[in-house]
C-alpha distance (Angstrom), angle and dihedral (degrees) to the residues before:
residue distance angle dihedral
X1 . . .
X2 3.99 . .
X3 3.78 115.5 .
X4 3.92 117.5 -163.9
X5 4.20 110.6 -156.3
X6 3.71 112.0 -168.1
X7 4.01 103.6 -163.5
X8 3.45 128.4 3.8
X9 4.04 120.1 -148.6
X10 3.63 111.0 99.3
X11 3.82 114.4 -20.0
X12 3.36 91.0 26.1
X13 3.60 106.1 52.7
X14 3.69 83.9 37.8
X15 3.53 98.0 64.4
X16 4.09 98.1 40.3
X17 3.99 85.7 64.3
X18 3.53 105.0 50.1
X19 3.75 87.6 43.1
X20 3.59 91.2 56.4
X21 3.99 90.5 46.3
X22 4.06 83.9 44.8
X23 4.09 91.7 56.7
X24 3.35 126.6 6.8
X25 4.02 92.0 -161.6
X26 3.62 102.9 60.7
X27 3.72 135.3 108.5
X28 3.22 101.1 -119.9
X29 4.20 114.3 177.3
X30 3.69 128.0 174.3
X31 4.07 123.1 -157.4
X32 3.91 119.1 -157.2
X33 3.91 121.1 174.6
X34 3.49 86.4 -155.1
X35 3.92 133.1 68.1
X36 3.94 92.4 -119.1
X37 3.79 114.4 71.0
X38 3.59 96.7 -179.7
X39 3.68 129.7 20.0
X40 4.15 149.6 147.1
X41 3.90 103.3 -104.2
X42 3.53 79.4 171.8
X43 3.52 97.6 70.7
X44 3.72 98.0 39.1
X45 4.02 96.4 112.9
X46 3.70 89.9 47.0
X47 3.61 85.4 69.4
X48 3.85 102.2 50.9
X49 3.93 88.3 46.4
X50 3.95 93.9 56.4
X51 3.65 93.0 -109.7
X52 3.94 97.7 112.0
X53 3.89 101.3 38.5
X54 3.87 96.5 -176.3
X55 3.67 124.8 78.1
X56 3.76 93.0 -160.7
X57 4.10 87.7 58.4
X58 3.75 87.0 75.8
X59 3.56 97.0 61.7
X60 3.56 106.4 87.2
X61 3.60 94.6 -165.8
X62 3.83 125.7 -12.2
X63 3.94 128.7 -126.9
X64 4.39 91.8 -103.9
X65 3.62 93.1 42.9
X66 3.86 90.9 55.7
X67 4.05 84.0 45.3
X68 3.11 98.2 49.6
X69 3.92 104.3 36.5
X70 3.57 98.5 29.4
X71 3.86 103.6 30.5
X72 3.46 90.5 -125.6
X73 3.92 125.3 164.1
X74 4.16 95.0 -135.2
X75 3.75 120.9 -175.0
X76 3.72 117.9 173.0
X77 3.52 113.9 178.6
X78 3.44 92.1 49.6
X79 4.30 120.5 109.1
X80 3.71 119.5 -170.4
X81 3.79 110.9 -136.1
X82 3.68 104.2 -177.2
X83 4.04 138.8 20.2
X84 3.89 110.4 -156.0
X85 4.35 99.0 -166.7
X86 3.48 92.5 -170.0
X87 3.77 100.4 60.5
X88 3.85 91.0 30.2
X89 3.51 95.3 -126.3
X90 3.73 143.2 116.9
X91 4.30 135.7 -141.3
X92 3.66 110.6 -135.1
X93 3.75 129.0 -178.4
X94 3.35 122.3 -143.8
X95 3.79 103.4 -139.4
X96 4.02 103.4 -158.9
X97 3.53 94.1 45.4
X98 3.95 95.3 33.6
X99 3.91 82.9 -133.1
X100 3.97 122.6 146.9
X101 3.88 126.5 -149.5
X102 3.46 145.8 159.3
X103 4.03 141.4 -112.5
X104 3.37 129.4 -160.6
X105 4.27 116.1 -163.3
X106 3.73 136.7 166.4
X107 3.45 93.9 -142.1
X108 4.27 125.2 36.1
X109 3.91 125.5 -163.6
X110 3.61 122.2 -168.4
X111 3.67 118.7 -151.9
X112 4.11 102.4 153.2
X113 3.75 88.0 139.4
X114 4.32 121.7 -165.6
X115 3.39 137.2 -51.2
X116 3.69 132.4 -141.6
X117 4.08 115.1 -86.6
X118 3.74 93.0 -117.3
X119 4.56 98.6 -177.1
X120 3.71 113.5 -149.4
X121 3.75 87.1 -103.6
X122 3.78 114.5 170.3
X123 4.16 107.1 -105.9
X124 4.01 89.7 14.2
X125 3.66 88.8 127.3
X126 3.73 102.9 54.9
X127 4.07 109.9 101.1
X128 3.31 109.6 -107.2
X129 3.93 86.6 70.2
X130 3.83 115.2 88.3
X131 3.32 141.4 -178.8
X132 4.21 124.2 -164.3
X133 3.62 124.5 -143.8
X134 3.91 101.2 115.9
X135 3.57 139.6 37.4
X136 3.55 91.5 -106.4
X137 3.43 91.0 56.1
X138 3.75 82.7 48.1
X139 4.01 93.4 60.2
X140 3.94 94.5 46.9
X141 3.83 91.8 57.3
X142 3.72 97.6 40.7
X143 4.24 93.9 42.4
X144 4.01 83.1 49.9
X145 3.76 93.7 53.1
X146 4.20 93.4 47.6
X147 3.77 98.2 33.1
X148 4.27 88.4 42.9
X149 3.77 107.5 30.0
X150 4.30 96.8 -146.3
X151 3.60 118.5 -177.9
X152 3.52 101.3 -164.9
X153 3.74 130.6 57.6
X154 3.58 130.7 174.8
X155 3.71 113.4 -152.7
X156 4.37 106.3 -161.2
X157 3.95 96.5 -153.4
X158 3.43 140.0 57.8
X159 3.60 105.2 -158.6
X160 4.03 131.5 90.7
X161 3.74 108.3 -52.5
X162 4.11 92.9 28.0
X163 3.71 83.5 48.8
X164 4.21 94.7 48.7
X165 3.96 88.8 42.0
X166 3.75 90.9 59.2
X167 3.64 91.4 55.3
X168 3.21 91.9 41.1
X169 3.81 92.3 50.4
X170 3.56 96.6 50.9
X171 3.82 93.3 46.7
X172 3.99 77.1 57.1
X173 3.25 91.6 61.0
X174 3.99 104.9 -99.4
X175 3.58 132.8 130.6
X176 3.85 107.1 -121.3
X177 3.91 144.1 -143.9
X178 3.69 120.0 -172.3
X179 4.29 108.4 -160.6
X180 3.84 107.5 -173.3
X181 3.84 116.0 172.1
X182 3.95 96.0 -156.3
X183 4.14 103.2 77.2
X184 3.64 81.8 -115.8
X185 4.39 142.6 52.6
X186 3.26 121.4 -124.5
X187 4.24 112.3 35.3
X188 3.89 98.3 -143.9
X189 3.62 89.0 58.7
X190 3.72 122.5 83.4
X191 3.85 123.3 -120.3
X192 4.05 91.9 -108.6
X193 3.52 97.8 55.7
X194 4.04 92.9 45.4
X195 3.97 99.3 71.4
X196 3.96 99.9 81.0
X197 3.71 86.4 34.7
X198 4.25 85.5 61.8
X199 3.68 92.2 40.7
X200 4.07 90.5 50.2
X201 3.67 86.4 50.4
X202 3.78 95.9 55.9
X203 3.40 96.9 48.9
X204 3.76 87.5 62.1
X205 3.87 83.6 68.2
X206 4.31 89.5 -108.2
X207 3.36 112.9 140.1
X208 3.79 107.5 -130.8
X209 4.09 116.2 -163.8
X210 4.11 109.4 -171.6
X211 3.75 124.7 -160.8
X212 3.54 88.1 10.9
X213 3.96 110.7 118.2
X214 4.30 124.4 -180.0
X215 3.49 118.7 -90.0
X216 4.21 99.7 175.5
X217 3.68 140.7 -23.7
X218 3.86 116.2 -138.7
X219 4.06 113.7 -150.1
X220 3.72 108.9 -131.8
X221 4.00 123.9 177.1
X222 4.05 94.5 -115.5
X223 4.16 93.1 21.7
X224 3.81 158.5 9.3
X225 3.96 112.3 -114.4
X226 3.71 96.8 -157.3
X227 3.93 115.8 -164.7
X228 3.63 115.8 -138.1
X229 4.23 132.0 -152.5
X230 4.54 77.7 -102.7
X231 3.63 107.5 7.5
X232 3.76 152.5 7.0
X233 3.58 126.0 -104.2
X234 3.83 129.4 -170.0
X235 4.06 125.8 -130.2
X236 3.61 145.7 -173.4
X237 3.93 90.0 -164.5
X238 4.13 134.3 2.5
X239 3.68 124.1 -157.2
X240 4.04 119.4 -162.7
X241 3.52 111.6 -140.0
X242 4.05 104.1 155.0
X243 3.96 89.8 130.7
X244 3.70 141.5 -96.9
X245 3.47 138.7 -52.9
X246 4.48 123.0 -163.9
X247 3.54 115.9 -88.8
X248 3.76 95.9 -138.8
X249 3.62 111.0 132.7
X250 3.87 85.5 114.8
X251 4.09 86.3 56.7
X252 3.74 90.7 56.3
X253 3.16 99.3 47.0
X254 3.28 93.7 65.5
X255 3.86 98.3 44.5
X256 3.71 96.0 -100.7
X257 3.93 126.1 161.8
X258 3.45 107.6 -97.8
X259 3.84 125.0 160.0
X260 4.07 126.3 -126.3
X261 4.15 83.4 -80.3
X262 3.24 89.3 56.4
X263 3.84 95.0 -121.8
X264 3.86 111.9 145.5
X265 3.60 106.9 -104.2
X266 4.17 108.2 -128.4
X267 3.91 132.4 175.5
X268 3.88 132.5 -132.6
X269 3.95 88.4 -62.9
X270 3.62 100.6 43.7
X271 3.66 99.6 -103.3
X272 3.67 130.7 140.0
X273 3.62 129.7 -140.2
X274 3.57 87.1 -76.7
X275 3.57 106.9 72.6
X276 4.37 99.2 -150.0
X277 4.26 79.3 52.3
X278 3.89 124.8 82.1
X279 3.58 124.5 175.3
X280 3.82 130.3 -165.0
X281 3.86 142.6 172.8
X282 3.61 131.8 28.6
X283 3.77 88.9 -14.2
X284 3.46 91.2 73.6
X285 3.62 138.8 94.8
X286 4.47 102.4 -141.2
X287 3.93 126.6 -170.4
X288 3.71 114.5 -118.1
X289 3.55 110.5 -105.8
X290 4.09 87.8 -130.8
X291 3.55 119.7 42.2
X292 3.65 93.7 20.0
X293 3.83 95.0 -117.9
X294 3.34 127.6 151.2
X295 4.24 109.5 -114.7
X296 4.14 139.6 157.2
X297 3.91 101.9 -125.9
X298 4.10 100.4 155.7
X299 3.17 115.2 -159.9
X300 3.67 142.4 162.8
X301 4.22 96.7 -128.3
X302 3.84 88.4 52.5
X303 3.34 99.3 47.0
X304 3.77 98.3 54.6
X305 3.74 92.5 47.6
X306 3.53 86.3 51.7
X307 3.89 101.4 52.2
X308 4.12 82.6 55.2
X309 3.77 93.2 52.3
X310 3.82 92.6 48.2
X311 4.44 88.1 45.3
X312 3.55 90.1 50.7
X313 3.94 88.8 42.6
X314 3.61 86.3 60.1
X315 3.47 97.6 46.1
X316 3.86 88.5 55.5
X317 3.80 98.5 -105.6
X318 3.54 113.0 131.2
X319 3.64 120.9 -120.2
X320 3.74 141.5 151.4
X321 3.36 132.8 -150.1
X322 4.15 106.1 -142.3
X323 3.45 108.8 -160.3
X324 4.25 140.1 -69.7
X325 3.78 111.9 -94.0
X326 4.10 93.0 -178.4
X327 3.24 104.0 -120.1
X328 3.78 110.0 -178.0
X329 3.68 143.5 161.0
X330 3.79 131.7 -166.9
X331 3.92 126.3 -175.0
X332 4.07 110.8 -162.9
X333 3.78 105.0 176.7
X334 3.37 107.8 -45.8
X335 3.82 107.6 -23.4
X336 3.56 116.5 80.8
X337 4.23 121.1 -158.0
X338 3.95 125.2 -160.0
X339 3.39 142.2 -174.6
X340 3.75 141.6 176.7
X341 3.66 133.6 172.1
X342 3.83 124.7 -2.6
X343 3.67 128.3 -11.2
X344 3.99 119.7 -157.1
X345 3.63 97.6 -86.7
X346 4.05 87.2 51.4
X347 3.26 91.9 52.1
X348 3.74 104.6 45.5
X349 3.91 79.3 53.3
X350 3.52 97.4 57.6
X351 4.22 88.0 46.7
X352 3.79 89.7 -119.8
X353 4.05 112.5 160.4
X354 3.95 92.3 -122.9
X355 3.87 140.7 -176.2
X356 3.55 131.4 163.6
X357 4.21 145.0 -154.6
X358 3.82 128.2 -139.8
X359 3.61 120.1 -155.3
X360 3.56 128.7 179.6
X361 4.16 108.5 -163.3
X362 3.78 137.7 138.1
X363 3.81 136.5 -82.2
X364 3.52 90.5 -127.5
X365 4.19 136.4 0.4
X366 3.90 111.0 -52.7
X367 3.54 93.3 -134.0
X368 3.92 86.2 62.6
X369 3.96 114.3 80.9
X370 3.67 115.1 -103.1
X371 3.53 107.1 29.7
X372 3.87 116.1 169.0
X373 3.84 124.6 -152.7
X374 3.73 117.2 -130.8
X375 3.60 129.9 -169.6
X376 4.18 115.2 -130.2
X377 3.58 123.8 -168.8
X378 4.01 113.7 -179.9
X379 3.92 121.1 -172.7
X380 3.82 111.3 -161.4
X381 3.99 133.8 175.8
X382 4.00 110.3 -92.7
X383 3.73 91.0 -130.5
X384 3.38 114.5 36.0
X385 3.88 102.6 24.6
X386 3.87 88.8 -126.9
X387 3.77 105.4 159.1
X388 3.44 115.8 -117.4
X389 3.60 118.8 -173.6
X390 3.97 138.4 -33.3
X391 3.70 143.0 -150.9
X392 3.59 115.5 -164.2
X393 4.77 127.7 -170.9
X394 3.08 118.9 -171.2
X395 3.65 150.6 123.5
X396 3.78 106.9 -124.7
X397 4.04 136.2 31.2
X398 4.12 88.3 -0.9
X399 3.76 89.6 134.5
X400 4.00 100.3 55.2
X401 3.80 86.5 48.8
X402 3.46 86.2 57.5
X403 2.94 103.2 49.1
X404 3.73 96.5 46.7
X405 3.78 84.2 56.8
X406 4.04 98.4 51.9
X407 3.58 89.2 51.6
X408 3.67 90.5 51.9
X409 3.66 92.8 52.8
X410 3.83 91.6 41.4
X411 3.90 84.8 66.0
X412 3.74 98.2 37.3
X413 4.19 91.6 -115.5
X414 3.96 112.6 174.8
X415 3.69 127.1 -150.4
X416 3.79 94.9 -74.9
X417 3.56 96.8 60.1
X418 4.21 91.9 46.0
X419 3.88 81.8 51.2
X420 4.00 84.4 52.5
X421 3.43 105.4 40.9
X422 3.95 114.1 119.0
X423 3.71 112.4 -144.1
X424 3.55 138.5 174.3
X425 3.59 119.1 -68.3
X426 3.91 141.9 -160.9
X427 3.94 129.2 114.7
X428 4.01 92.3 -105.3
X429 3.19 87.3 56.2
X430 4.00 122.8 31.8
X431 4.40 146.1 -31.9
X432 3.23 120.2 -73.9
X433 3.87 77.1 -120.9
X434 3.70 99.1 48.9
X435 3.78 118.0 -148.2
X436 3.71 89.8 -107.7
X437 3.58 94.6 53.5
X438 4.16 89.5 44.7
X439 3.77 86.2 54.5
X440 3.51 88.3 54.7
X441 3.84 99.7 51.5
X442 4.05 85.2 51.3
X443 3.56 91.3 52.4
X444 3.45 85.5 50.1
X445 3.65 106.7 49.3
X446 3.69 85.2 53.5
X447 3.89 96.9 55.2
X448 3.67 88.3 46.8
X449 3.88 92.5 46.3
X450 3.60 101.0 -122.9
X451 3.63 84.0 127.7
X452 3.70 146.1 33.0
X453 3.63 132.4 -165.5
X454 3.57 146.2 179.6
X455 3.55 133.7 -154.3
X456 3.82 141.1 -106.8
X457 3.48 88.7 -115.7
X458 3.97 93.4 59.8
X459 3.89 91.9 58.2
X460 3.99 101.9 89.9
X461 4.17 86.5 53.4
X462 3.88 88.3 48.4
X463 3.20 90.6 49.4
X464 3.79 100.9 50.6
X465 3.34 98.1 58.0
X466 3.31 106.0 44.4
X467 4.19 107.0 -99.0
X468 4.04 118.8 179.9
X469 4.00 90.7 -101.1
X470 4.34 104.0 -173.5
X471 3.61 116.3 -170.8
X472 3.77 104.0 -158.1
X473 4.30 92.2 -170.4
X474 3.54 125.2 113.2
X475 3.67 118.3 -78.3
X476 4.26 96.7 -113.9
X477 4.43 81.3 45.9
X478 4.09 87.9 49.7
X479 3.72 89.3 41.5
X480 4.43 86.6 55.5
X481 3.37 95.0 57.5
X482 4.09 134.1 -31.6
X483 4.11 142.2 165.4
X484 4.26 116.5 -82.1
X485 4.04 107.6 -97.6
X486 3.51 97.2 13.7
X487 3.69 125.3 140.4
X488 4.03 117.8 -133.3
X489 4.13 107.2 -149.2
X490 4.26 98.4 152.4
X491 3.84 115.5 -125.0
X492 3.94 96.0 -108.5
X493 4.42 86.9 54.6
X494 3.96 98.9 51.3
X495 3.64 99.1 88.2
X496 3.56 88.9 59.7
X497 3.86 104.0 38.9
X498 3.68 96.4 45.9
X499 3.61 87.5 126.3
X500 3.64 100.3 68.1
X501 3.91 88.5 69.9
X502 3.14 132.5 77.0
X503 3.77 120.8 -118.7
X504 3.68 103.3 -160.4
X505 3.63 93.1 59.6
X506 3.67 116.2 69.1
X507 3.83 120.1 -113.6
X508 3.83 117.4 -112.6
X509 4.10 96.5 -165.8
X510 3.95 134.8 -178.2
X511 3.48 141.7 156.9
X512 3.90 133.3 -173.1
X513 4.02 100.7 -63.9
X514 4.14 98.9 -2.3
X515 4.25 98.1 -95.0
X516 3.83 98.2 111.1
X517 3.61 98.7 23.4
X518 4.11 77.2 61.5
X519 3.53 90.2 57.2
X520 3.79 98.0 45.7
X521 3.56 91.2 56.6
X522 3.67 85.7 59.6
X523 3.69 103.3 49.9
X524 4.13 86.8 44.5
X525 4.28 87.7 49.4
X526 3.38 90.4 55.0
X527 4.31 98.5 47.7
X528 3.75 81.2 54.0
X529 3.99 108.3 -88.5
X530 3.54 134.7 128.9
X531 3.75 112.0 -122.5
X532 3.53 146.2 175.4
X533 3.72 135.3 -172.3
X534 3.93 131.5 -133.8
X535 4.00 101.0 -114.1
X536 3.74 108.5 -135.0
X537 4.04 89.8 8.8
X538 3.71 132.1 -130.5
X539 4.34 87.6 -53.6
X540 4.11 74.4 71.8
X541 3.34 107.1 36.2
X542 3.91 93.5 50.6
X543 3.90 86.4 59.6
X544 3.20 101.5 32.2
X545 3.91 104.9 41.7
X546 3.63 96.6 26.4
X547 3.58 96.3 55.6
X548 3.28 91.3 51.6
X549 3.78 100.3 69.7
X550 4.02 83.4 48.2
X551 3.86 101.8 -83.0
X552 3.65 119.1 126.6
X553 3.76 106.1 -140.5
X554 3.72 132.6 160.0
X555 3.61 111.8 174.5
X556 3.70 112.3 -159.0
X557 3.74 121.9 -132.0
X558 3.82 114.8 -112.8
């Protein structure tokens, strides 16, 4: 059998070697435009920031060490230009000797991967304005920053990599502006759980600009004057981060299925609508894992796992790829943000009856030194409790709580079974009650009604006409910061000032982070009033609400 890679990187790479530990006897050749066949994208900021220090640390695995080890017929250098599916066969050019050829296969797999979204932004071409998505692109932008000495970069994106490059960046020495045109970094994420994530990133000393897109850059000899959506801002440098779009122009050429992206549209084994051509990685067009839908989500986890699937396709081993639940982590300083499965907006999408939970708790027991506090938001299915997705901020043990959660949605386990789950235990390390499992028990108490709650986003309509609003913190925390027309009566008083509330109107409670307003719910259910509890508390609806009529406001829990 002859096997035909287009593109190495992740998928492609991916799929050559298990292939080659599939069947020993097959011709197995891999074509990459570029001179680096396999490489970590991943880690390309990491590099310009001083982090990584060696350029050959970046390359994964070079072009002889896949010869040699693998038995694989590398070329880099080498761009295909046109697939003919009839003939089974393929024109490459040979770039350094500006030669063209053909190659036939019997089986093709496309792993061209994404470019950078590059808008047709007046003075985007000039050279001081980068993009990163290779390691060449890599070398330009850290050669420009030793050979020119900027101070001032302007990153145009606020989600992973635009996020990474302005740490990076500023560990480089430059003074940086963030401009994201969503009022919040970091798309997965939902809008509640961004506000301490923008206050984190301004205490770095990053300039973050929110609903403020680019309009133009305007070349100057010593600058770029860039012209915001509201405002200017000045640069030495700009880097264009506002995502990815498919690489696929080779796909449509040749009359593949692609859909209006322009992602290659694959089934369960990675094959296109030609059945001797597979396709993996960011080219592709996945199904969300929940809901079902059909979505672009390129990442570099996915499309490894998919270049295996599509090798042991080929090799006749039946396999199925099952869908992309995003799971992704970023670490930007000392804060690092997850999320896995849906957020709300995927979820009202895929007309799933949703709620959620928002905890804050520790990365390890409080009484042990160096506990970090971590935001969790869970979204789980109003029937059945079957988690749904999660988005986790923190400064401590954030990725093994995510990672506990994507496995729970991989399997489709509900609240119950988070509530269940047996983890590993010691006070360096966790709770005896884990955050997981606590988000469980909340879920829990919710499906079983043992508690309501309402939501931040409720509080302006409770509010305005006049609700029973009980504030169950401490007089110096209610003092800080609290809701209009509420009433402060502290947790450890209610029992005994039960009579200053009224129990034919139902009791709208919170507290700083939702714990004690929890427990005052429960004390007024059982003297015979109907309560309900602020999920998150007024630590979330200060960021979250406040924020939202243009304030920035991060309320720290006591």
């Amino acid at each position: 059998m002859k096997v035909l890679i287009i593109g190495g990187v992740a998928g492609g790479a991916s799929a050559a070697a298990r292939l080659r530990r599939l069947d020993e006897t097959a011709e197995i050749i891999l074509i990459e435009r570029g001179d680096y066949v396999s490489y970590a994208n991943c880690g390309l900021p990491y590099f310009i920031g001083g982090e990584i220090t060696e350029k050959s640390a970046l390359a994964v695995q070079t072009p002889e060490t896949l010869r040699m080890r693998m038995n694989l017929d590398v070329r880099t250098g080498h761009e295909a230009l046109e697939i003919f599916r009839d003939e089974k066969k393929v024109r490459i050019w040979n770039i350094a000797e500006n030669t063209v050829y053909e190659e036939t296969y019997d089986r093709l797999i496309l792993s061209t991967g994404a470019e950078p979204i590059r808008p047709p932004l007046p003075g985007a071409d000039d050279p001081r304005v980068f993009t990163l998505r290779t390691i060449p692109d890599t070398y330009r932008i850290h050669d420009f920053i030793n050979e020119n000495n900027p101070k001032r970069a302007l990153v145009v994106g606020g989600g992973y990599i635009g996020l990474e490059m302005a740490e990076n960046l500023s560990k480089a020495g430059l003074a940086v502006t963030v401009a994201e045109m969503a009022d919040h970094v970091i798309a997965p994420l939902d809008a509640d759980m961004a506000g301490d994530v923008h206050s984190y990133i301004r205490s770095r000393g990053i300039e973050l600009l929110l609903g403020n897109g680019v309009q133009s850059i305007e070349p100057a000899p010593d600058s770029l004057h860039v012209t915001l959506a509201r405002g200017t801002a000045q640069a030495d440098m700009v880097l264009l981060s506002i995502g990815v779009k498919p690489d696929t122009a080779l796909a449509k050429k040749a009359d593949l299925a692609v859909n209006p992206r322009g992602a290659i549209t694959v089934d369960r084994s990675m094959r296109t609508s030609d059945p001797n051509i597979y396709a993996v990685g960011d080219a592709v067009e996945i199904t969300q894992l929940v809901g079902g839908k059909p979505g672009y989500i390129p990442l570099a986890g996915p499309a490894n796992k998919q270049g295996r699937i599509a090798a042991d396709s080929i090799a006749g081993i039946h396999r199925e790829y099952r869908g992309t639940q995003g799971t992704a982590l970023i670490r930007f300083f000392g804060m690092t943000v997850g999320t896995t499965g849906l957020n709300e907006t995927a979820a009202a999408q895929a007309e799933i009856s949703y709620d959620k939970v928002y905890l804050l708790a520790l990365s390890h027991a409080g009484y042990y030194p160096g506990a970090e506090p971590m935001n969790i938001k869970v979204l789980f299915e109003k029937e059945s409790g079957r988690i749904l997705g999660a988005q986790i901020a923190g400064f401590g043990g954030v990725d093994k709580r995510l990672d506990i959660l994507a496995a729970a949605i991989r399997h489709g386990l509900d609240a119950y079974d988070l509530s269940e789950l047996e983890l590993g235990y010691a006070p360096p390390f966790s709770s005896a009650k884990d955050p997981v499992n606590m988000a469980g028990f909340m879920i829990q108490n919710l499906l079983e009604g043992r508690v309501r709650q309402f939501h931040w986003q409720q509080v302006p309509e409770l509010i305005e006409r006049g609700a029973q609003i009980l504030d169950v913190s401490t007089p110096e925390e209610f003092k800080s910061g609290h809701i209009e027309n509420s009433v402060n009566i502290p947790l450890d008083e209610l029992r005994d000032r039960l009579g200053e509330l009224n129990k034919k109107e139902p009791a709208c409670i919170y507290c700083r982070t939702g714990q004690r307003s929890y427990t005052a719910g429960r004390i007024l259910e059982a003297h015979g009033f109907t309560a309900s509890h602020l999920a998150g508390g007024y630590r979330l609806y200060a960021s979250a609400a406040l924020a939202a009529q243009g304030e920035l406001a991060c309320v720290r829990c006591r």
